[in-house]
Phi, psi and omega in degrees: 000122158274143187293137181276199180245137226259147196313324197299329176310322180277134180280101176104041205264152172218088173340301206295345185268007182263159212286159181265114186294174180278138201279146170264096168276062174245029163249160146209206213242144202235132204248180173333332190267335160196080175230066176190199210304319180284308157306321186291297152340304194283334172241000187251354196313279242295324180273348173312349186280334190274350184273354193258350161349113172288136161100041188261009161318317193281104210267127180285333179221124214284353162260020177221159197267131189270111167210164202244102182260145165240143180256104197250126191258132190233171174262111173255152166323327176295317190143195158254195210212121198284180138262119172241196172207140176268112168296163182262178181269006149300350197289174161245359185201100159085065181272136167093329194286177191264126167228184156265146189263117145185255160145168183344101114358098175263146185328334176252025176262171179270342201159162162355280207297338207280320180328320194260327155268357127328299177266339190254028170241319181293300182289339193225339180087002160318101174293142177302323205266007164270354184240149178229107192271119204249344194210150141238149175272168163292169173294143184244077217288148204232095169008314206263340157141355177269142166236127144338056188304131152259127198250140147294153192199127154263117189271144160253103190305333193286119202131158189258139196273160188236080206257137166268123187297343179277334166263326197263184142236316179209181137216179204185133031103100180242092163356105166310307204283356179283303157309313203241028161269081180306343144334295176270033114264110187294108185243119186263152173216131207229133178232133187228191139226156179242183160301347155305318220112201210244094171313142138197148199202130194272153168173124190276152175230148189217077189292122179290190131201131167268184182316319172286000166079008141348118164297124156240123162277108191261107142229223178076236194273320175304285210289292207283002162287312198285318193287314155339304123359277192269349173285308159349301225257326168321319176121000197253141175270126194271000000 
């Protein structure tokens, strides 16, 4: 499979400034009356078995390394609340960038799920025994060469976090109904030429704010986990 070519390639390149396609509207925004701790259970049950999949190490398409991210949702007084983590700039690949704490599928994992509170215990100090794992999405093939497992958590926020510094750099807070509001996904296309030829290449952005009213940009491989995410939840098969 070729790789397409990687933005870090472009000069002077800025996700949030490259042009924006026309929103499909056949989305809408999925608000609070139903949106919540119980419907998220109720509609995501039907997908746990693939996150409980044996052998998910064994990659469906053999040029790409098979790994698993959690996506962990807490209750906050506000409402609820996505986790996300700023890599640190120690990474070799999306160094600096808002990701989900997760990461390879090793062979001594049991499945996905074990894969994904596997790393979000490694990255972040998230106890496994804080999390009620309710979904997995399909899998999600990625440019930089990974396919993707996305796992659901309903988090029990109380604990202290624990960031591993060679991975992590910070995490912070995003308003979920922010998150499943298609209004705030941007589907950017970006067209360029190298010394290769001539590019194009897609992609979502989801401009934030964290609790602290922080600018967050979530896009790349994360905002199209999230668009996933909420087309699901939406009703779209994925």
């Amino acid at each position: 499979m070729k790789k397409p070519p990687l933005f870090s390639t472009i000069a002077n390149f800025d996700p949030k400034q490259a042009p924006i396609l026309p929103r499909d509207e056949r989305f809408k925004a999925l608000g609070s009356d139903v949106v919540t701790e119980t419907s998220l259970i109720e509609k995501l049950a039907p997908t746990l078995p693939s996150g409980q999949a044996k052998n998910a190490h064994i990659p469906h398409n053999p040029d790409l390394k098979p790994s698993a991210v959690l996506i962990p949702i807490m209750q906050r007084e506000s409402g609820l609340m996505v986790l996300l983590t700023m890599r640190s700039t120690k990474l070799r690949k999306h160094s600096g960038q808002i990701a989900l704490p997760g990461g390879k599928i090793d062979a001594e994992d049991e499945n996905a799920i074990a894969t994904a509170l596997r790393e979000a215990h490694e990255e972040i100090g998230l106890p496994i025994a804080n999390c009620q794992v309710i979904g997995a999405l399909h899998r999600h093939e990625t440019g930089t060469g990974f396919e993707i497992t996305p796992i659901v958590a309903l988090v029990n926020p109380n604990y202290t976090p624990a960031l591993s510094e060679d991975e992590v750099s910070e995490i912070f807070e995003v308003p979920l109904l922010h998150i499943l509001n298609p209004e705030h996904h941007n589907h950017h296309e970006l067209t360029w030429t190298n010394a290769d030829g001539t590019h194009t290449r897609d992609w979502y952005g989801i401009p934030s704010l964290d609790l602290d009213g922080s600018s967050r940009h979530i896009w790349g491989v994360t905002a199209r986990v999230l668009r996933n995410f909420y087309e699901h939840l939406h009703g779209e098969p994925l």
